[in-house]
N, C-alpha and C positions, 0 to 999 in steps of 0.2 A: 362330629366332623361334618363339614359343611361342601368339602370339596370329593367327590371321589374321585379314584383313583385309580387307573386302570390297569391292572399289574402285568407284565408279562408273562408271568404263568395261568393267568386268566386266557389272555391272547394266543397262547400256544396250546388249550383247552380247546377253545371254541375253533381255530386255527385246522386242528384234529379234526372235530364234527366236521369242520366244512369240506376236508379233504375225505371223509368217509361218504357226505352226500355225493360228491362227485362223481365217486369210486364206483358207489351205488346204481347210477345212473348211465352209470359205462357199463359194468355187468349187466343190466337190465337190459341195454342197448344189445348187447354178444348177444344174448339170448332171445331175442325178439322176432318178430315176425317184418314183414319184407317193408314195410310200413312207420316201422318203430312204433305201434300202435301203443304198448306197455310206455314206454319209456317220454314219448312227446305228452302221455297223458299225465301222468307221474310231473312232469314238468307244470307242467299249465295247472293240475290241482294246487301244489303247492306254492307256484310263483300268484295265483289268484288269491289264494289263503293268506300269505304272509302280506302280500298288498294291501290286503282289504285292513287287517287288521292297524296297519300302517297308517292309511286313510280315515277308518272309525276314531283310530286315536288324535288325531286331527279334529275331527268333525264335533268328538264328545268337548274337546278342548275349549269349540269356537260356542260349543253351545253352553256351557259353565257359563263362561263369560259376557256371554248374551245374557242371562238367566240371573246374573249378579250371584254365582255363586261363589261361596268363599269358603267353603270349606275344604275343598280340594287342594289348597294353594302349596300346601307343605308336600306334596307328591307331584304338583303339575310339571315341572322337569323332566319326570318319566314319558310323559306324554308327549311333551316338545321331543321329547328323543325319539320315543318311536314314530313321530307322526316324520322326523326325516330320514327313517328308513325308507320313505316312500322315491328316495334316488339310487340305490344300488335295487328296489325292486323294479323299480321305472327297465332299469336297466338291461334285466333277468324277463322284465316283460318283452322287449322287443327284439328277442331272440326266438318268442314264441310268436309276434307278426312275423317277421323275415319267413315264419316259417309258413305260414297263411300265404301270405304275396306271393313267395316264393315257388310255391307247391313243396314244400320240403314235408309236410307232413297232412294224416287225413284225419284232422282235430272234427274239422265240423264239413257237415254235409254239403251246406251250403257254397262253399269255396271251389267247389270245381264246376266248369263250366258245361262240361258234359250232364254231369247231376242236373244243374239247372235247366239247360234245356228240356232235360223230361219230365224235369217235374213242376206242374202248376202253381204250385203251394209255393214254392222257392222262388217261381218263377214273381209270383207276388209278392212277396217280402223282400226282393233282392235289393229297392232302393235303402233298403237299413241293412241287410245282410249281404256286401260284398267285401271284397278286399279290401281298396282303395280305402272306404269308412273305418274298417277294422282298421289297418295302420293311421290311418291321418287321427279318428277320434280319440285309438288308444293315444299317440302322443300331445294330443292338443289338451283330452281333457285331465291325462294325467298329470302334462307339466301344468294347468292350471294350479293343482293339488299344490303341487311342489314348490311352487312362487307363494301363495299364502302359506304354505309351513314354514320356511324362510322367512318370508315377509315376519311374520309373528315371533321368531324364535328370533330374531336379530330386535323385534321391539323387546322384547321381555331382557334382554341381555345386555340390550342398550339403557333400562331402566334399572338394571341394577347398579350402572356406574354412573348414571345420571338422572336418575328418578330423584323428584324434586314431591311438594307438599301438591301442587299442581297436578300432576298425574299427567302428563302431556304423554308418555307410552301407554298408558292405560286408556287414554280415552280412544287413542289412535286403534288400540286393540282392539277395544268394542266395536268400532267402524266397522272395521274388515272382517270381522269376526260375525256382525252383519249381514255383511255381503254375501259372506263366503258361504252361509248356510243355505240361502237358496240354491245358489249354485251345485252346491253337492249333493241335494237331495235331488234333482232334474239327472245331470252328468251320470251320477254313480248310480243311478236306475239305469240309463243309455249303457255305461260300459260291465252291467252286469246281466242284461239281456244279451249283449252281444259275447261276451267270454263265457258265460256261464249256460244260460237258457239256450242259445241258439247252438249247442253243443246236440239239443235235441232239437230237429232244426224244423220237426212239425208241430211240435208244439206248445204251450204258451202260456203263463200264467199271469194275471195283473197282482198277482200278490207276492211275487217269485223274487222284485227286488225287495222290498221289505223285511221278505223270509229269510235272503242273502244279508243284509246290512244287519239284521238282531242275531246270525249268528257270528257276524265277523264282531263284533260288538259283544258280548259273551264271552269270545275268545280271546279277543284286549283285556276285558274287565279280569280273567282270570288269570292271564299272563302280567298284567300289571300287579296282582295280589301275589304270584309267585314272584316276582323280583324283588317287592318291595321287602319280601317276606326276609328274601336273601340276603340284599341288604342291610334291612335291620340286625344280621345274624352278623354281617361284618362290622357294626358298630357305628352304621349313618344312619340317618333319618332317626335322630333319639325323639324327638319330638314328633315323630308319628306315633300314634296311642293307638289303646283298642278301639275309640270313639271314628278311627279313620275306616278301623279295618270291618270294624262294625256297616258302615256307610256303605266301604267295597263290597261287603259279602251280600249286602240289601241289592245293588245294582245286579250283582252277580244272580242273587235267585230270582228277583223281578224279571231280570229278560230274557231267563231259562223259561219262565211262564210265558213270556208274551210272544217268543218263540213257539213254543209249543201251541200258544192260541194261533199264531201265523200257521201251522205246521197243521192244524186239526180245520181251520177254517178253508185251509187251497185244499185237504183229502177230501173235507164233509162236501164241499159246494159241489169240485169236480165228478167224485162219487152218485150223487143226488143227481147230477144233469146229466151223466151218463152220454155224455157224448162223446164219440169214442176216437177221436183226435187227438181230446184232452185225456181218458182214461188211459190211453196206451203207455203214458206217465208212470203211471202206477201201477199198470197191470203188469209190465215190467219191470219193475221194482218188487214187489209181492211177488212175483213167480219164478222169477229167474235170482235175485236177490234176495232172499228172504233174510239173510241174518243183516245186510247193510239198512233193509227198511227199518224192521221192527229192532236190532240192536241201537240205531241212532235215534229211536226212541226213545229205549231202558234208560240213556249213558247222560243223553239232554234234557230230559225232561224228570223217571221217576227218582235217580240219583237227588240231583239237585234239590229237590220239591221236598223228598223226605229228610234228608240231612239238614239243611239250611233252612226247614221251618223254624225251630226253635230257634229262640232267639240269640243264646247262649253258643251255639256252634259259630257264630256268625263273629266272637271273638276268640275263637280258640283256635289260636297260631296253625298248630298241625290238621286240626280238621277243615278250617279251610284251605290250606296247602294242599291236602288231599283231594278235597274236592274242587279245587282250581283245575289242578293237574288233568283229573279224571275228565271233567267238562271239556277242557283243549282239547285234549285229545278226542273225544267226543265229538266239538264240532268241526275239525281237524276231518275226521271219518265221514263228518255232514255232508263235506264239500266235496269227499272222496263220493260218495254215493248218485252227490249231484253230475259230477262226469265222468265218471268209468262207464255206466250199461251206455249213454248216449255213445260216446267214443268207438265203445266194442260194435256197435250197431253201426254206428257212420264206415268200420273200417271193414266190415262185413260188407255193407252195398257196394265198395268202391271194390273191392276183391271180385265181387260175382260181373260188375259192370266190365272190369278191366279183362275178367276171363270170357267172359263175352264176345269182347272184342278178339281177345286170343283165337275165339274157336267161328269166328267171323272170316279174320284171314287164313284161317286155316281149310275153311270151308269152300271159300274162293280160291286158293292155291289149286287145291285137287281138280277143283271143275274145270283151270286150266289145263291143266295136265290131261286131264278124260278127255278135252279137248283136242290137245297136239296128239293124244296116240286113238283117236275115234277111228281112225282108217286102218287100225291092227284090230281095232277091239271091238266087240258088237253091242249094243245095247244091256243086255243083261249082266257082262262083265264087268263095266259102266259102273249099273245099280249094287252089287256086291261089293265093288270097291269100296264107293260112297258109305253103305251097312257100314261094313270094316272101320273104314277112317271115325265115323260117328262114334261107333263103337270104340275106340281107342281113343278118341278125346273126351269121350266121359271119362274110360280111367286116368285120364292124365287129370282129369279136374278134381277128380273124387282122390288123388293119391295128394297134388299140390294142397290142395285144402287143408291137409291136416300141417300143412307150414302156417297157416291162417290160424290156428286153432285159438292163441291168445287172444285175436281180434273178431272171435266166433260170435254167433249170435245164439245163443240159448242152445251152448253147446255141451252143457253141466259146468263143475266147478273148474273155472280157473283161475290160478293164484295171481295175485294183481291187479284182479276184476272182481270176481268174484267175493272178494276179501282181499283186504292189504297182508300182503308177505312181507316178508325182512327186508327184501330191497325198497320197498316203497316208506317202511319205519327210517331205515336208514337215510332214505333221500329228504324224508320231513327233519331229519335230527341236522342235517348239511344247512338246510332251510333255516329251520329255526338256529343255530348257529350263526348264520349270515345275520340275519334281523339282528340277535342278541349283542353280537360281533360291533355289528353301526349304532345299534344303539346305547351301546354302553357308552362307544368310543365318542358320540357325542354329549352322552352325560359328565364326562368327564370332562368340558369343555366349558363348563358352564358352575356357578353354584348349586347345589342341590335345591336350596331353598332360595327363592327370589328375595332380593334384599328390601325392595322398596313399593313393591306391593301393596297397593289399601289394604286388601282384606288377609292379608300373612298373619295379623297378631288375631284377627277372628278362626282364622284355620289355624293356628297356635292353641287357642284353647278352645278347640270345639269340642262338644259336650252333645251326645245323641240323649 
């Protein structure tokens, strides 16, 4: 079968998940702190994770086809499909600016103007960390994305009903596919220091987008082996072989390694120079997080490495299912570790700054008051009062605080931060649902296999 098919009861499945992520999202919300700290972060990990992978599938696309590869050709549909989920995630992304612009939430440090005023550091990074750039960059450079995945999936679908000996879609591809590579490697560093990195808004890595793009790239490679896998279980893709999944399972362990070299190269350097701007990275992660550090290591790196050496696991249907699965989720957990402590931290200063101010006007109320009754009251009465009121707006601060506790700062374990809880599984299952959901639904719009392709009958019989 060459067309799939996208059944209703498929629809009313995924349909399910995305009404569970919601659900999720909304309890998470009941339950929150004054902030929505849990639940805006919960959003943005996942709407950043399912983007990216949206985008890598894109980009692996354009560089195939730079690269003259042909072996790919018999699964490249999958990629066209998910590289145009990147417009319901476009979508789900600028509900998380409104909320930047907005002040609707306190994602990143940066974005309120009172933070910045006191602090220096922000105070210098602000021409790249303000609002205005966060909204205009997210939409300028993610509708770029979106016009060359379009652009490409309307050539590829146009050369299936009019691909000729000529190659007149094909060569058109290579062009843009060109282009489009430098382009995403500049942008997709810009919009991944600003969603990601500057979540921690002191500090700074020059290897943090590379480290972000090989794990969003990991988690395509392994989600495209679970579908394909699927697939093939419903009776399409007959002419995918083991020689495809071979190929996949190579991409799949290569950049679990090359990650982990990204991953060991930002720990050894930062570590080694010991500068403590850049360590507080980590030193918060190790001490306050210790299962999200060292468990997205076990999950990324020693899983992977020992399973998928041998060569033979590399075509065995269920062991790489398994270890697909296990890696998604893994760097799934990656992204989760990269903003939760920032978030919890960011939602912490704005709480102590905002109660600050609480006990600011509070401070000045009283003194007018000492004031209008100074001719009942003597000096000493005065100073007692003042004790008193101090004294009761510490307990008002020390009692509010524990409303704060999910957005605490190295306050022991909390669920949601500290370790993903069932509301936050549930919210990635709505997630992935949504992706799955668009991308089937445009796999299903298209042949599975490109009809007129040069190199279809070399990825027909390729042969590792």
């Amino acid at each position: 079968m060459n067309q799939f098919t996208f059944e209703a009861k498929h629809r009313t499945v995924l349909g399910s998940f995305m009404i569970l992520g919601a659900l999720c999202l909304a309890l998470t919300a009941m339950g929150d702190d004054d902030f929505l700290t849990r639940t805006w972060s919960n959003y943005l990990h996942n709407t950043v994770f399912f983007l990216g992978i949206a985008f890598v599938s894109l980009f692996v696309l354009t560089a195939f086809t730079t690269a003259y590869a042909g072996w790919h050709i018999q699964l490249q549909r999958i990629w066209e499909s998910f590289s145009l989920v990147l417009i319901p995630m476009f979508v789900l992304m600028l509900v998380v600016v409104a909320g930047v612009v907005l002040d609707w939430n306190h994602l990143y440090h940066w974005a309120h103007e009172a933070s910045v005023a006191a602090d220096p550091i922000l105070q210098h990074k602000s021409a790249f960390l303000n609002n205005a750039w966060y909204g205009l960059g997210t939409t300028l450079i993610v509708g770029v994305w979106i016009f060359f995945a379009v652009r490409l999936r309307n050539l590829s679908k146009q050369e299936d009903a009019e691909g000729t000996s000529e190659y007149k879609q094909y060569k058109k591809t290579k062009v843009l596919s060109a282009i489009f590579l430098p382009i995403a490697g500049f942008s997709s560093a810009a919009m991944i220091w600003q969603w990601v990195m500057s979540v921690d808004a002191h500090w700074y890595s020059t290897l943090y987008a590379w480290y972000c793009t090989a794990s969003w790239f990991v988690a395509a490679m392994a989600l495209t082996i679970m579908l394909l896998i699927w697939l093939k279980s419903r009776g399409y893709y007959e002419k995918v072989t083991a020689e495809h999944f071979h190929d996949l399972g190579k991409y799949l362990f290569a950049f679990s390694i090359f990650w982990t070299y990204l991953w060991f190269s930002q720990y050894m350097l930062i570590w080694y120079a010991n500068n403590g701007e850049e360590t507080t990275y980590f030193f918060t992660r190790i001490n306050e997080y210790p299962a999200l550090f060292y468990g997205n290591l076990l999950i990324n790196f020693v899983l992977p490495f020992f399973v998928l050496m041998r060569n033979d696991t590399k075509r065995k249907v269920g062991t790489l299912f398994f270890v697909s699965l296990m890696v998604f989720l893994g760097h799934w957990f990656d992204y989760f570790q990269m903003v939760k402590p920032g978030v919890a931290h960011t939602a912490h200063e704005i709480h102590m700054m905002h109660e600050g101010h609480a006990t600011d006007h509070s401070d000045a109320a009283h003194l007018t008051t000492s004031h209008a009754d100074s001719h009942a009251e003597d000096a000493a009465q005065a100073h007692d009062s003042a004790l008193a009121t101090g004294e009761h707006h510490e307990g008002e601060h020390a009692a509010h605080g524990g409303d704060h506790g999910n957005a605490g700062h190295g306050s022991g374990f909390q669920m949601g931060f500290t370790f993903p809880g069932l509301l936050e599984l549930g919210t990635m299952l709505g997630f992935l649902a949504t992706f799955l959901y668009f991308a089937l639904a445009a796999l299903s719009k298209a042949k599975l296999v490109p009809q007129n392709h040069p190199f279809v009958h070399e990825s027909e019989h390729h042969h590792v």
